[in-house]
C-alpha positions as MATLAB code, in Angstrom:
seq = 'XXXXXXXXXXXXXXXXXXXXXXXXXXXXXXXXXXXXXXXXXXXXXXXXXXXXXXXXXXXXXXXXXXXXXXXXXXXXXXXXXXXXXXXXXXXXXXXXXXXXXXXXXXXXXXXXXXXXXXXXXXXXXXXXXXXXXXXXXXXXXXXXXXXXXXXXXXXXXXXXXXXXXXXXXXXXXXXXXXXXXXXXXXXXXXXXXXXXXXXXXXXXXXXXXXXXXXXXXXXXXXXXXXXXXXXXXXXXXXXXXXXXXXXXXXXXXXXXXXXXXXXXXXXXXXXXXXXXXXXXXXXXXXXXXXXXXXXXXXXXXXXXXXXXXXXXXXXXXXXXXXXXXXXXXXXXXXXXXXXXXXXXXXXXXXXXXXXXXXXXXXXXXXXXXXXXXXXXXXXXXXXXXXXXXXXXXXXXXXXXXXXXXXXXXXXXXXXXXXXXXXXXXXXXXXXX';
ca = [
     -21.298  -81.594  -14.662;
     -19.867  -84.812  -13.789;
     -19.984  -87.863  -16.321;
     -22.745  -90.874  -16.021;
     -21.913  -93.930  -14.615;
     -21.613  -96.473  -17.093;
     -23.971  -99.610  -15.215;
     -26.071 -100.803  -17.600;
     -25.561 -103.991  -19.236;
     -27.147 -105.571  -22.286;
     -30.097 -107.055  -20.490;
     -30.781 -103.895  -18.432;
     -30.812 -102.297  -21.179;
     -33.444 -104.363  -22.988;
     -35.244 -104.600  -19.294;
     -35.454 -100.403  -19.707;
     -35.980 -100.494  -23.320;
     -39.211 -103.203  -23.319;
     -40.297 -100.228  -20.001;
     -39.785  -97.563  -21.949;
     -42.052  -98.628  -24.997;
     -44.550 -100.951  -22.989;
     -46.898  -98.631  -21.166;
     -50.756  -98.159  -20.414;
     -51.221  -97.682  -23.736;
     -51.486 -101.450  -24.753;
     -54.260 -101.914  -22.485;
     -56.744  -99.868  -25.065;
     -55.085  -99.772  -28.050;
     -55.906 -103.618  -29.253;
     -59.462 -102.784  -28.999;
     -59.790  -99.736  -30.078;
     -57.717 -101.057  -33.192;
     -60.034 -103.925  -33.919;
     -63.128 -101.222  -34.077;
     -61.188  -99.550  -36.712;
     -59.703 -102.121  -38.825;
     -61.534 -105.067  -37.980;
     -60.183 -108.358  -39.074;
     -57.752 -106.231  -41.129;
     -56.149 -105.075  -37.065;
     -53.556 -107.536  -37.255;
     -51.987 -105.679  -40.682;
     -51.875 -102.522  -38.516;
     -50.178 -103.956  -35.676;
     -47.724 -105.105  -38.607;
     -47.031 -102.166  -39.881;
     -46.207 -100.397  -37.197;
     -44.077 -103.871  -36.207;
     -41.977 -103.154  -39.606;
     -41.494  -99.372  -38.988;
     -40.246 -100.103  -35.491;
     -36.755 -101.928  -36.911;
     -35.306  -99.257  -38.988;
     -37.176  -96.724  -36.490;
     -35.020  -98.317  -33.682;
     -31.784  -98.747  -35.186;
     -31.455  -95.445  -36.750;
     -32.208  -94.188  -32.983;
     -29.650  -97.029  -31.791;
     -26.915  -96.027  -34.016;
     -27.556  -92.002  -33.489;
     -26.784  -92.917  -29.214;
     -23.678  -94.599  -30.530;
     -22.264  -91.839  -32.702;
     -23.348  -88.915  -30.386;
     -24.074  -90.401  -27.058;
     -26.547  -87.879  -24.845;
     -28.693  -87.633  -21.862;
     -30.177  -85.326  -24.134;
     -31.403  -87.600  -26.825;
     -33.632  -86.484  -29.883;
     -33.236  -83.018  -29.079;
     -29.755  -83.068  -29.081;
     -29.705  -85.262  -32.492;
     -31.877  -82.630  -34.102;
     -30.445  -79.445  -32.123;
     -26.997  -80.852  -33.979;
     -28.425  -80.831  -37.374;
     -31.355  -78.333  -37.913;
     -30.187  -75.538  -34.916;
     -31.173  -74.799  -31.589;
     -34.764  -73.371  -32.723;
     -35.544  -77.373  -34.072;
     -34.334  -78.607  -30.892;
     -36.596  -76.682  -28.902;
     -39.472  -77.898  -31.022;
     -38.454  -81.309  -30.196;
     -39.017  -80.362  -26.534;
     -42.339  -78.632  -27.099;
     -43.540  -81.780  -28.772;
     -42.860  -83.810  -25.790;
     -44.301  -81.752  -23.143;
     -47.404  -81.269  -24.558;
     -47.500  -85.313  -25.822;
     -46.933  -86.313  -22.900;
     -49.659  -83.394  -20.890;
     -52.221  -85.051  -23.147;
     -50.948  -88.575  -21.796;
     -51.626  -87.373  -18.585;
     -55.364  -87.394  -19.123;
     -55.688  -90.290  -21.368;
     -53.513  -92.800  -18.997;
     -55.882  -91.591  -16.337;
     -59.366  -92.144  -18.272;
     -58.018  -95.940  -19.421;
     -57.912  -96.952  -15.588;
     -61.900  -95.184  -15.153;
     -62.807  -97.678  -18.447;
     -61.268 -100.405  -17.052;
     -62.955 -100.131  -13.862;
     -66.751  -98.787  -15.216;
     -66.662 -101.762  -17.585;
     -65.306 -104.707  -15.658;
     -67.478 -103.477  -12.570;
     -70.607 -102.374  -14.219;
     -70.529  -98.858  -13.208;
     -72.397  -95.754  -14.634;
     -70.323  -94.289  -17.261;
     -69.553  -90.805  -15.752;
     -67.494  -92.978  -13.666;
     -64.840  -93.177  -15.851;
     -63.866  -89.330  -15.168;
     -64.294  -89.684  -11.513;
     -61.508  -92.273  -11.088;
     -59.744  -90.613  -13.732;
     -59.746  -87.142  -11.525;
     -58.948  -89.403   -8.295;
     -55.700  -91.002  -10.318;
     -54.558  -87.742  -11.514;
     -55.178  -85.261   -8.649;
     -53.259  -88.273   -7.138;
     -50.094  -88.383   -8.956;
     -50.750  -84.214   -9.034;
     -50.335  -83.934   -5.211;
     -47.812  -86.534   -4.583;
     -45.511  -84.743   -7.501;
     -46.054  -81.240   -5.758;
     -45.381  -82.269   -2.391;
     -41.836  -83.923   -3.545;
     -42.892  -88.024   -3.111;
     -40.933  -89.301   -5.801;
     -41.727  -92.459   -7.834;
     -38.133  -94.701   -8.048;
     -37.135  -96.104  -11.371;
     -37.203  -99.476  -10.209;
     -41.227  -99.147   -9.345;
     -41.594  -97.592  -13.201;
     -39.831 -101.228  -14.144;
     -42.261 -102.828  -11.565;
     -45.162 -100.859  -13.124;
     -43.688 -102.070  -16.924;
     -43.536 -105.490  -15.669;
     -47.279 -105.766  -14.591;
     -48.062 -104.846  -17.519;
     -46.050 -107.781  -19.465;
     -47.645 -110.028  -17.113;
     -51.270 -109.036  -18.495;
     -49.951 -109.130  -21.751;
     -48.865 -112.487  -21.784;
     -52.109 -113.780  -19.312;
     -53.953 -112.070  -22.160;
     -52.382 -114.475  -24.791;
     -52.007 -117.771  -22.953;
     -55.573 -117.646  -21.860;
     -56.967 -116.533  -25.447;
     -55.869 -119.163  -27.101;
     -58.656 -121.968  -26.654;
     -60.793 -118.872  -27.685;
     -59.331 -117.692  -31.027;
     -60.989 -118.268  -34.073;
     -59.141 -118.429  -37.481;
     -61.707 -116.677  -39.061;
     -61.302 -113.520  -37.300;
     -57.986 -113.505  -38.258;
     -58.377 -113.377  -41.604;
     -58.169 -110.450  -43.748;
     -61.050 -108.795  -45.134;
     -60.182 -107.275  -48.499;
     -57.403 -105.119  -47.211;
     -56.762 -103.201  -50.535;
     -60.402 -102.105  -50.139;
     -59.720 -101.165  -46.862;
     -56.477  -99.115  -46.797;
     -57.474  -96.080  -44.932;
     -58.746  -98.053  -42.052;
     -55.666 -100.092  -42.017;
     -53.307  -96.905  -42.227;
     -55.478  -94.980  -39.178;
     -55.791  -98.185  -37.162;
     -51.651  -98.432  -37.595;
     -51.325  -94.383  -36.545;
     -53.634  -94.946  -33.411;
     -51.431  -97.800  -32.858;
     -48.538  -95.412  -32.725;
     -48.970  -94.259  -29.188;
     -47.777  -98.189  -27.582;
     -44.650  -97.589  -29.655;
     -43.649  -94.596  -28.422;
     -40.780  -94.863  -26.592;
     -37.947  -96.104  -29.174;
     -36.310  -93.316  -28.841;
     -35.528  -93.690  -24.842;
     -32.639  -95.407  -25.181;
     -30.954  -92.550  -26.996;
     -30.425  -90.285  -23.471;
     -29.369  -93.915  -21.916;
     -26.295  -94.527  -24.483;
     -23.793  -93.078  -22.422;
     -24.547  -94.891  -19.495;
     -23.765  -98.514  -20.952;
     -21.017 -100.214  -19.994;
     -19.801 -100.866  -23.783;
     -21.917  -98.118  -25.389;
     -20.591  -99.186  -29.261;
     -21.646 -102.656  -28.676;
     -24.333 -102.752  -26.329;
     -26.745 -100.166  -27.279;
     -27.565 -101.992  -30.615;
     -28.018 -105.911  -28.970;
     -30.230 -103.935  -25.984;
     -32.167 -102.586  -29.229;
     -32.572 -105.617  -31.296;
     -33.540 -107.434  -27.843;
     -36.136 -105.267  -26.951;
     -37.911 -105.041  -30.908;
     -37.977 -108.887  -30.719;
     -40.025 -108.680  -27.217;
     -42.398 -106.027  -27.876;
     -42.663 -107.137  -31.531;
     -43.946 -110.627  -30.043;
     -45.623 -109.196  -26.831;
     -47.599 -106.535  -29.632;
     -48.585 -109.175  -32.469;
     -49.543 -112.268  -29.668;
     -52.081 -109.500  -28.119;
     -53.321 -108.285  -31.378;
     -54.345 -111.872  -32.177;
     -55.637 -112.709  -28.733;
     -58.114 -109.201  -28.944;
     -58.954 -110.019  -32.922;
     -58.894 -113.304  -32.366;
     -61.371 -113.862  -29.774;
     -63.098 -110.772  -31.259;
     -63.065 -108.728  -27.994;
     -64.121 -105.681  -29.385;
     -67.397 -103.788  -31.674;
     -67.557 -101.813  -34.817;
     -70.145 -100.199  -33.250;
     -70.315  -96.068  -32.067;
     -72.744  -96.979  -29.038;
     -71.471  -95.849  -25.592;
     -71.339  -99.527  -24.188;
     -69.675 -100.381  -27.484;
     -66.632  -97.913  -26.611;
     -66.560  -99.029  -23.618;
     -65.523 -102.748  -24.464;
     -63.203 -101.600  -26.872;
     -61.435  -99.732  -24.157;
     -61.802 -102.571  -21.725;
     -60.642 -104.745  -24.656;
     -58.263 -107.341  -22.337;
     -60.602 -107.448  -19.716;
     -63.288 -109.395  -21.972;
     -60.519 -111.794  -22.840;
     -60.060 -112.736  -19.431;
     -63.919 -112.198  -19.283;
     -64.383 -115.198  -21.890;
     -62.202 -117.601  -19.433;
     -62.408 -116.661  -15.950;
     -66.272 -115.044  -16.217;
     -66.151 -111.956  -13.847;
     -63.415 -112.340  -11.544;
     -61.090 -112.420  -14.602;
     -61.682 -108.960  -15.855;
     -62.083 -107.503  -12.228;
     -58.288 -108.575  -11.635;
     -57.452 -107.546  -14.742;
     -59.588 -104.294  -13.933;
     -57.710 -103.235  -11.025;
     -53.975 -104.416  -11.824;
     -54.910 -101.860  -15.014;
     -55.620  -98.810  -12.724;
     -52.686  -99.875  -10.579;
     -50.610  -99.522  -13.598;
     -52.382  -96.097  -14.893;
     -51.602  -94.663  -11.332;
     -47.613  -95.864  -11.374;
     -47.671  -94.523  -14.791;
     -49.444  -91.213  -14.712;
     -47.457  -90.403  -11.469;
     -44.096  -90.828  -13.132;
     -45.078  -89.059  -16.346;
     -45.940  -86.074  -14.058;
     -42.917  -85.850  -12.193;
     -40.567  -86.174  -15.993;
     -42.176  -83.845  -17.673;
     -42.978  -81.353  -14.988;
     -39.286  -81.245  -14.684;
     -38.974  -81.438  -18.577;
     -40.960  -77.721  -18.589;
     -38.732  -76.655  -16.572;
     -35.290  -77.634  -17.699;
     -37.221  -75.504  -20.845;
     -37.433  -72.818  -19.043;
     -33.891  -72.814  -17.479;
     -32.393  -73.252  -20.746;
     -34.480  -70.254  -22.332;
     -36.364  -72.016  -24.330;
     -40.350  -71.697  -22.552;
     -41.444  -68.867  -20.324;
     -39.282  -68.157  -17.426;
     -42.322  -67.985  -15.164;
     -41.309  -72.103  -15.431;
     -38.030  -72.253  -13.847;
     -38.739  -72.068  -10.067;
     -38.112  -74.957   -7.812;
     -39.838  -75.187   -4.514;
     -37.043  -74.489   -1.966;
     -38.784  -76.751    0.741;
     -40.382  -79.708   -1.518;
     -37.406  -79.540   -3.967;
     -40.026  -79.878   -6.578;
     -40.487  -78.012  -10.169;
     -43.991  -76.448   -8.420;
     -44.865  -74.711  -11.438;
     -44.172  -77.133  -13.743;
     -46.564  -79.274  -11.843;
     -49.123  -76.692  -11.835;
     -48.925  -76.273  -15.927;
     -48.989  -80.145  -16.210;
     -52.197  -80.028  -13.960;
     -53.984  -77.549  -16.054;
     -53.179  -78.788  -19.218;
     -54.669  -82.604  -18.292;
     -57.537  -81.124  -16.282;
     -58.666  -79.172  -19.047;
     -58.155  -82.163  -21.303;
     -60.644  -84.263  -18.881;
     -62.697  -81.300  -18.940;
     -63.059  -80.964  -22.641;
     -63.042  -84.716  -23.253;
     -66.447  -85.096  -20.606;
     -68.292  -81.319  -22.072;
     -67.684  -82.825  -25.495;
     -68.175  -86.475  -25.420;
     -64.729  -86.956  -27.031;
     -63.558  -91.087  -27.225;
     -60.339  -93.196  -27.273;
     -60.582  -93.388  -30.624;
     -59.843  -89.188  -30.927;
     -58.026  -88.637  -27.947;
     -55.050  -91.188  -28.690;
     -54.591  -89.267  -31.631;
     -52.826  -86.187  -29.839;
     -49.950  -87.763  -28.504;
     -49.428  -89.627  -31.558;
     -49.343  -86.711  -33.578;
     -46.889  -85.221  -32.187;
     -44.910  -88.525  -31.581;
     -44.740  -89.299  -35.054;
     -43.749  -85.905  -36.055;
     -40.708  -86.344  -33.752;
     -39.636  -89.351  -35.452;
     -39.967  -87.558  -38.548;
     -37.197  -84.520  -37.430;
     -35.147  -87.384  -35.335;
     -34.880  -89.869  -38.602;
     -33.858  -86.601  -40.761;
     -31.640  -85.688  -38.230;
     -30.178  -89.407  -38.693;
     -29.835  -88.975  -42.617;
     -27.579  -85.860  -41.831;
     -25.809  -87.004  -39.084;
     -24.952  -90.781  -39.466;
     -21.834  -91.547  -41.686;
     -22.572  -94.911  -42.909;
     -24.293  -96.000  -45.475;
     -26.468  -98.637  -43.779;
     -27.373  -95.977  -40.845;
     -28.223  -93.269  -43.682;
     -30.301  -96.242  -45.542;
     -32.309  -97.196  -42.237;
     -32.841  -93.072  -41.230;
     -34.150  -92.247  -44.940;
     -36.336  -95.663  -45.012;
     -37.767  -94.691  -41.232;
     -38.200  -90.982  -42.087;
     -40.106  -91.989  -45.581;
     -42.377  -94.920  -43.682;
     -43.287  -91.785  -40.994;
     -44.012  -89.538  -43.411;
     -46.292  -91.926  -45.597;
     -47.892  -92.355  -42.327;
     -48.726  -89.034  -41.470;
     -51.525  -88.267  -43.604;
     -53.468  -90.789  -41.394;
     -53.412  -88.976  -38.060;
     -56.412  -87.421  -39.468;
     -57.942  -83.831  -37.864;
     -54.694  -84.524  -35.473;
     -52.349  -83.312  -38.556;
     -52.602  -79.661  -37.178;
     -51.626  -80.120  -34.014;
     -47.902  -80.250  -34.251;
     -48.112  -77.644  -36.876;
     -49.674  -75.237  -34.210;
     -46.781  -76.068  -31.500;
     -44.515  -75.557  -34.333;
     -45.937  -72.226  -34.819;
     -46.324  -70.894  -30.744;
     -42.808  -72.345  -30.006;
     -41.009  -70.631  -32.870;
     -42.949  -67.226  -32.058;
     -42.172  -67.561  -28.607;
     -38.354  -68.114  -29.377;
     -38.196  -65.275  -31.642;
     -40.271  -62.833  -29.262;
     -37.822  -63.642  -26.493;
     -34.783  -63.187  -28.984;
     -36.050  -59.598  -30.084;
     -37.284  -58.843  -26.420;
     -33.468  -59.722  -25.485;
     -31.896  -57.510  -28.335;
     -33.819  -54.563  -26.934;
     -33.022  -54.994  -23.844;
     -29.336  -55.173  -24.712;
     -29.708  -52.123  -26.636;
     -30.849  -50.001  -23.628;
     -28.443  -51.261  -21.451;
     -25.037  -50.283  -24.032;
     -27.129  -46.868  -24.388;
];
């Protein structure tokens, strides 16, 4: 295998990083936070702000000691054994399967609420986006990098709209925090729903050996990117709480506008038009972005497979689409079902977002141990151990969600060990 071409400067870098970590996810996640939390949002948003820096750097400095396309995996493959590494894989597939019907369902809120439609439209254009990005992944029409930057960059341009135009709106006394000892829990789950729009720190771990001066690079790229997203994440969070764009209430219309949070705070200064725009650039975005997640991890399941790690029924590439067909196929079932379960049982935003971030944060949890074994200095040991700690006090939060990664833990370790012993047997009949 030939080595990568080092291209990427310090401000591509940053440009890939902000992409990598600012996704669909920020266009519900301010709202649904604020029916959580309340005034006591902005604290969440905080949190999560504060985890991010030793979060990123321990990531940052783990690409500079052991630079690979593989990234976490490889970090945790290096300390804990192959079996960990796998796990590592298993935890993104099926984070980012249940991403592929959330993404979806944000573009049907957007829509239902800015356009005043019934609210079993939210599934339909949800089904439309990701039999969409389904068929165009199947039949081999491939989404470029430089649209997923494009896609990444509409979305910055909502987020700051969001703020600039919020600010004759905001109200000090929304901002203000309501007896937050009182109110911890709320404040911790509010911070692990949060999670999700920081998911991505990790990217630029498989990037390191592209750089162009990997040693020095890689950590400016990182510190340039927290400073962005840190002040893209907070400005929002005060725009949303601010303006108090969102409900403590459980009613169905009530979801809805948390959902549709940044579409009422164009709502309060362009009327109508404002959160149509806003309405549409948002499915735009959920179509860029569920299209692209299709086609990664589609081909994630089956670099799995080829590497004997999930079924081998997985690695098959269609000879005339040059496409991981049955990769796509799993990827469909797993997000249809999702929709499916999500409509028969009335699930919301609030419990859905949850999934993903389970499994995201228990990620961070094996990468950041991975860092306190791995890194030699005493700073990047410090920053791994204070990450790993702030994920693990964090955990408890994710609620119901707490099994989840437990039970791919569980099927992905049986699975390797079936195959193992199935192999062994079949080695044994073959010397006899």
């Amino acid at each position: 295998m030939g080595a990568f071409q080092k291209s990427i400067s310090v401000w591509q870098g940053i440009a890939l990083y902000v992409g990598a970590v600012v996704g669909s996810g920020i266009l519900i996640l301010p709202g649904l936070t604020g029916s959580v939390a309340g005034n006591n949002a902005l604290l969440s948003w905080g949190i999560m702000i504060a985890l991010s820096f030793p979060l990123a750097y321990a990531f940052a400095l783990l690409a500079r000691a052991y630079p690979s396309a593989g990234g976490v995996s490889t970090f945790v493959e290096k300390a804990f054994g192959r079996y960990m590494g796998a796990v590592i894989g298993w935890f993104y597939f099926v984070a980012a399967a249940a991403g592929q019907f959330i993404v979806p369902l944000t573009g049907g809120v957007y829509v239902t609420y800015a356009f005043h439609l019934p609210s079993w439209s939210t599934f339909i254009v949800a089904v439309v986006l990701l039999v969409s990005a389904i068929i165009s992944n199947y039949f081999g029409l491939k989404t470029s990098g430089k649209v997923q930057l494009a896609v990444s960059g509409l979305v910055v341009l909502i987020l700051l709209a969001v703020i600039i135009f919020a600010i004759p709106h905001v109200r000090l006394y929304n901002l203000t925090p309501a007896e937050p000892f009182s109110h911890l829990r709320a404040i911790g789950n509010g911070a692990m729903m949060i999670f999700w729009s920081f998911f991505g720190w990790e990217a630029i771990t498989s990037l390191a050996p592209e750089f162009k001066n990997g040693k020095r690079d890689v950590l400016r790229a990182t510190f340039g990117a927290l400073i962005i997203v840190g002040l893209l994440y907070i400005g929002v969070a005060i725009a949303v709480v601010g303006t108090h764009s969102y409900s403590t209430a459980i009613s169905t219309a009530s979801q809805a506008l948390n959902s549709a949070s940044l579409a009422q705070v164009m709502n309060l200064t362009f009327g109508g038009g404002g959160e149509k725009v806003v309405a549409l650039v948002a499915l735009l975005i959920c179509l860029g972005t569920t299209n692209a997640f299709v086609a990664s991890i589609s081909r994630l399941a089956y670099s799995l497979a080829h590497e004997g790690v999930a079924p081998k029924w997985l690695d098959h590439v269609n000879e005339r689409y040059s496409t991981p067909d049955r990769g796509v196929l799993l990827v469909a079932i797993f997000s249809g079902t999702g929709l499916v379960v999500t409509l028969a049982f009335h699930l919301s935003m609030n419990t859905l977002v949850y999934i993903p971030n389970s499994l995201g944060i228990a990620t961070y949890i094996l990468g950041t141990a991975a860092g306190i074994k791995l890194l030699k200095s005493a700073v990047g040991k410090l920053c791994a151990g204070l990450a790993c700690l702030m994920c693990l006090l964090a955990y408890p939060f994710i609620g119901t969600a707490i099994w989840i990664p437990a039970i791919v833990v569980v099927v992905c370790l049986s699975y390797m060990s079936w195959r193992k012993q199935r192999k062994n047997k079949l080695s044994r009949k073959v010397s006899h």
